[in-house]
Each structure stands twice: as structure tokens, then as C-alpha cells.
N, C-alpha and C positions, 0 to 999 in steps of 0.2 A: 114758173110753177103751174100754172096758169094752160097753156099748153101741155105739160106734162099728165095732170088732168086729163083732159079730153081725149089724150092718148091711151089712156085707160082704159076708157071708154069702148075703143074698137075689142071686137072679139079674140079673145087669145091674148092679148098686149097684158093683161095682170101676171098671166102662166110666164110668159118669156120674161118678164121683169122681175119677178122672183128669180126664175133661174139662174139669170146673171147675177141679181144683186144676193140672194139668201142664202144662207151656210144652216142648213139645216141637221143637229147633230143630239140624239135621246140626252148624250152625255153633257149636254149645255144645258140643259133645264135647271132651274133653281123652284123652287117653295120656299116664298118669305111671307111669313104669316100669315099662311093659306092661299098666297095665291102664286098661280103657275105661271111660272115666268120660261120662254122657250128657249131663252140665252138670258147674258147679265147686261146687254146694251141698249141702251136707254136713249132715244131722242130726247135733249131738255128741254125744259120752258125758254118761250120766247120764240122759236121758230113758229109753231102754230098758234099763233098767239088766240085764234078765234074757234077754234074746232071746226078748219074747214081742210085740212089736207092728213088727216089721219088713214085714208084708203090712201093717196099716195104713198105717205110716207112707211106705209106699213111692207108695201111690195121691195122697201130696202133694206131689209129685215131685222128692223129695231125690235124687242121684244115688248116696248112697252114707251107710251109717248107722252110725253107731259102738257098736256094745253094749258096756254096762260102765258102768264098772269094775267088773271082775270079779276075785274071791278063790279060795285054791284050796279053803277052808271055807265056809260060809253065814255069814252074819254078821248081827246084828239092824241094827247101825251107831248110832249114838247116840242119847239119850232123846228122843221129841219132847216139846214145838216143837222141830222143826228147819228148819223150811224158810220162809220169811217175804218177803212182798209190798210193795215198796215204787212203790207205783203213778204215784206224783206222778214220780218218775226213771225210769218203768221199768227197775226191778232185781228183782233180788232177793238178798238171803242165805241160806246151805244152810249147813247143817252135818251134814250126811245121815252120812256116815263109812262110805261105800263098804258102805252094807245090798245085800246080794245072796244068789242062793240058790246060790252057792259054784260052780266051775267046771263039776264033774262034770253039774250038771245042764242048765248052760248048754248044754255041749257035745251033750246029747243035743236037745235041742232045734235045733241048728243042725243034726242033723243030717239034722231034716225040709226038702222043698221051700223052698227060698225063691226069693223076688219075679225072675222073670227079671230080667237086666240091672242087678241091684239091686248094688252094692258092697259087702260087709260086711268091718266091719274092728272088732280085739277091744279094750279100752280093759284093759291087766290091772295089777292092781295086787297087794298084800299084806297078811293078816292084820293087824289091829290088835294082837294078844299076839303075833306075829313080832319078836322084837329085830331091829335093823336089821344087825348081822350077818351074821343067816341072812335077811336079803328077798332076795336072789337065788335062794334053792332058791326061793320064794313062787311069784316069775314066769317062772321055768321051769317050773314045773308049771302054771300058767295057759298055757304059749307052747305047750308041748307035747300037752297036751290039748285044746287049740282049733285047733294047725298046721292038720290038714285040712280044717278047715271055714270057715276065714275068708282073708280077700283080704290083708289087713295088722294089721300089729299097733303099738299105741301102748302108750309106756310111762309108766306116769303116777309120778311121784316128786313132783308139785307140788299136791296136792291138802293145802288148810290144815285138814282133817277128821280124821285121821289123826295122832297126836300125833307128833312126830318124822318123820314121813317125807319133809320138805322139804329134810333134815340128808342125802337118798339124794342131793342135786343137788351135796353137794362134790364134788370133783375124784376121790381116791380111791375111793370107794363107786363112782361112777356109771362110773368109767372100767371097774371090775371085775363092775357088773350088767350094761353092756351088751354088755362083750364075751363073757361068759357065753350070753349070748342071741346073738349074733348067731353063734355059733361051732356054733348047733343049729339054725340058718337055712339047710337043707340043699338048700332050695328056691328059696333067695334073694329070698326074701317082703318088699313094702315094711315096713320098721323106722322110727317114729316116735319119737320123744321128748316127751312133754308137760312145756312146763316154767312157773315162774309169771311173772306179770308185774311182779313185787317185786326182779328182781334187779337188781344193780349191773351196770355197764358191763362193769368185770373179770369176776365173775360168769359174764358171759353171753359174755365173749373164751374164758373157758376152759371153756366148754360145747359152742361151735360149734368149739372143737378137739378135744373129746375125741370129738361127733359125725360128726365128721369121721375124726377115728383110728380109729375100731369099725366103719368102713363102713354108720353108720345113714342110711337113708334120707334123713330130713329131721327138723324138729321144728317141734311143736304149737304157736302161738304165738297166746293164752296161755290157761292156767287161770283163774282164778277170784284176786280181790285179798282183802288182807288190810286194805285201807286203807280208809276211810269219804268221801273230798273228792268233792265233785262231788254230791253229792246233793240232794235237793230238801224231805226231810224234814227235821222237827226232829231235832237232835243228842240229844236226850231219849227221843226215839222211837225212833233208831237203836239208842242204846245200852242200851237196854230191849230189843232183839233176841237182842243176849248177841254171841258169839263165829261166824264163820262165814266161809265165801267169801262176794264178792260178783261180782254178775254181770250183763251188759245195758248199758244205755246210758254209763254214766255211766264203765266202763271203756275205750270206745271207743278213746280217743284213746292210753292206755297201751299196749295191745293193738296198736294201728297201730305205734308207736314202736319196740317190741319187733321185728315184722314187719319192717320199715326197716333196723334196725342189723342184724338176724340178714344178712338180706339183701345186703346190704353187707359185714358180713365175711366170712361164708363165698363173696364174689366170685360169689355168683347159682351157686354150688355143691351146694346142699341146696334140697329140695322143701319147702317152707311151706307150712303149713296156718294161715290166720290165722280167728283164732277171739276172739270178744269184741268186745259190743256192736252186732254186725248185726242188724240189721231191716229195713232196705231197701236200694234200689240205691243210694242216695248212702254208707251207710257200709259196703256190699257195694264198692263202687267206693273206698273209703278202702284197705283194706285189699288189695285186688287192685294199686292203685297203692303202694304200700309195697312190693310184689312178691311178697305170696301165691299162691301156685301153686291152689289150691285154698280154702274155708272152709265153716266148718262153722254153725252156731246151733243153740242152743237157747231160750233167754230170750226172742230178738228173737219164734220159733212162739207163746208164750206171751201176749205183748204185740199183735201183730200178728196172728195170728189163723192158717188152715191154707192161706191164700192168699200168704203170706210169699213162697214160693220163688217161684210164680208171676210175685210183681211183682220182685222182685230181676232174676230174668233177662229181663222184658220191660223190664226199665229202663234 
């Protein structure tokens, strides 16, 4: 990455990068709640965990990048291995545990030039030694010290890295984080939800009401699974990986499911971001037809190479 950077650097190398990587097309622009999106594909959270490769990643012509998850402390995040390739399914497993170099720094970084036309939006989440009590001061000190500098903000409560923090998606906690947040939303910035793709029916009835009650935007649809079906590896090999989210293909069709029902009960009310297991236009076009407003990838760039978004929207 690293390298690719400094190649940016020489003169002409952003021009030639766009041209290979970008599908430039009037008829791909979207307007979600004021803001202009140049396509609906989305880099997700967790690749730029820090807000250092937004001019890269912007010359591969994602319309809009998500930095984070981000904490209001630095964090190491869990021991490695953490992070592991399952190549036969295109997945992988993470168990990363939200390693960042804590808000303050982020926000000074955003505070340099970024990528014209580029979307930024903050992925913020909560200290690991935060009891879940106090995770609402957590992400208002993330919402507040990033407000200026970013387009939208998501809130992650569904990330399985984080001991406890999936316990933020019952009914009382979540009803009391986001109306916390949205009550400092003085700007009336889109408000996201990220939630996982593990829940029940019920669940996810009383999710898209209380999103609905807080006046949040939309929700993220989905995180990362906790389940292992669908894989291509041996169950010996999986389970020698340890504990972790999983992510890419093999979540596909969960992630769509999620997409659908949200869809449907909020009556085409809430903006979706369907997120999980894109790589191309056939399951870019799964999730669009489930009625995602937008989507995001990460795993699919991985597998599929920096030409991704390219073929997605020529598809």
C-alpha cells in the first residue's frame, strides 16, 4: 500500500490510475440526503482504518470511503494472528478488535486536503476497557471530534471483535446511544447504523423501529458473521483459525436477506447500505435488488483485485 502511495506521488501517475481503474458515467450519480455520490460504490470500514490512504483509494474509483472504526484512545486491538485467508471461498476471518491510532489523530489528518468529489464518512465505535454503560460518552467523543470533517457517520455496535459490544444492539442501550448522538447532530449529517447479519426477525423489527424513532438515517447492512456454513475449506482448518468475523462470499446471500427484510419493514423508509460479499456486478446487482440504496466492499478489492469497482459499474 505503502508503495503504491509514493507512486502517486510522481507526476501524471493519479491521471493514468484513474484511467485504468475509474468508470466515470453522469448516469451513476446518486443524491442521498443531500449528498452527491458519483457512483453507489462504497470502500467499507476497516481497510483505512486510520484516514491514511483516502487519495489512494480514491484513484480506484470508489465514490465514497469509510475510515475506521475509530476509538476515542489508540488501541493495539487483539494479539495476532488476527487476520486469516480463506482462498478456496473467497473470505476471510478478522478478529482485528478495532486496532486504531485513537480519534484525535485521525481527526487531524482529515483535516488535511482530501480527494475532490471523494465522500468521507467515519465508522466510530468504543474502547475495549469502556464498560458498556459508559459506550455512549465512547461515540460521542468520536462524533464530535470528527463532526467537521467528515460527510456521514456510522455506528458500529455489531462488530464480533469487541467482547460484549453486540449486547449495544438491544433495545434499551441502542435506543439511548443513538439518541445521544443524534441529539449533537446539529448539522443534520447522514446517521448510519451498522448492525450484524446474526439477528433474529424480532431482532431486527425492533432495530428498524428504534432507527426509525432517533431519526437515523439508514442502516448498514451487514457486518461481518459469526457463523462458519458455506465455506469451501476444511472444518479442521476453519476451526484452527480461532474466533473472528467472517467476510466475502460466502456471506453473500445473508447480507442480501438482511437487505430485503430491512427494506420491507421500514416500507422503503431508511437508506441501506448493503454491504457483504460483493465482488462483482452479479452480486453488486443482488443486493441493489434487495433495495440497497448504496454498497460498500472490502473483501470482494481483496479477491478481485483494484479493478473491482470498475467492472461492478460497467456491469
Amino acid at each position: 500500500m505503502w508503495c503504491f502511495m509514493t507512486f502517486l506521488k510522481i507526476p501524471g501517475a493519479h491521471w493514468l490510475m484513474r484511467s485504468f481503474y475509474c468508470f466515470e458515467n453522469p448516469n451513476l450519480k446518486a443524491n442521498i440526503k443531500g449528498l452527491e455520490f458519483s457512483n453507489r460504490v462504497g470502500l467499507a470500514a476497516g481497510f483505512d482504518k486510520n484516514a491514511r490512504f483516502m487519495e489512494a483509494m480514491s484513484v480506484l474509483g470508489f465514490s465514497h470511503i469509510e475510515v475506521g472504526t475509530v476509538t476515542p484512545r489508540p488501541q493495539a486491538g487483539n494479539p495476532k494472528p488476527r487476520l486469516f485467508r480463506l482462498i478456496k471461498s473467497n473470505a476471510l476471518i478478522n478478529r482485528m478488535g478495532f486496532n486504531n491510532d485513537g480519534v484525535e489523530v485521525m481527526a487531524e489528518r482529515l483535516k488535511k486536503k482530501r480527494p475532490d468529489g471523494l465522500i468521507i464518512g467515519a465508522n466510530i465505535g468504543k474502547n475495549k476497557d469502556t464498560p458498556n454503560e459508559n459506550a455512549a460518552s465512547d461515540y460521542l467523543i468520536c462524533f464530535k471530534t470528527l463532526y467537521p470533517y467528515v460527510d456521514y457517520f456510522t455506528v458500529n455496535v455489531s462488530s464480533p471483535n469487541t467482547p460484549g459490544l453486540r449486547e449495544l444492539q438491544d433495545k434499551e442501550p441502542l435506543t439511548h446511544l443513538l439518541s445521544s448522538l443524534q441529539k449533537e447532530n446539529m448539522a443534520n449529517k447522514p446517521l448510519f447504523l451498522k448492525i450484524a447479519p446474526d439477528l433474529t426477525e424480532s431482532q431486527l423489527d425492533e432495530i428498524v423501529e428504534i432507527v426509525m424513532s432517533t431519526r437515523f438515517t439508514g442502516i448498514m447492512a451487514t457486518n461481518t458473521t459469526i457463523e462458519r456454513s458455506g465455506l469451501k475449506e476444511s472444518k479442521e482448518k476453519v476451526d484452527a483459525m480461532g474466533a473472528g468475523g467472517l467476510s466475502g462470499e460466502p456471506i453473500l446471500e445473508k447480507s442480501v436477506n438482511v437487505v430485503k427484510y430491512i427494506k420491507n419493514k421500514s416500507r422503503d423508509q431508511l437508506v441501506i447500505m448493503g454491504i457483504g460479499g460483493i465482488h462483482d456486478a452479479e452480486s453488486a446487482h443482488m443486493h441493489r435488488d434487495a433495495g440497497a440504496d448504496l454498497i460498500q466492499l472490502y473483501t470482494g478489492l481483496i479477491y478481485t483485485g483494484p479493478s473491482v469497482v470498475k467492472k461492478i459499474l460497467r456491469g
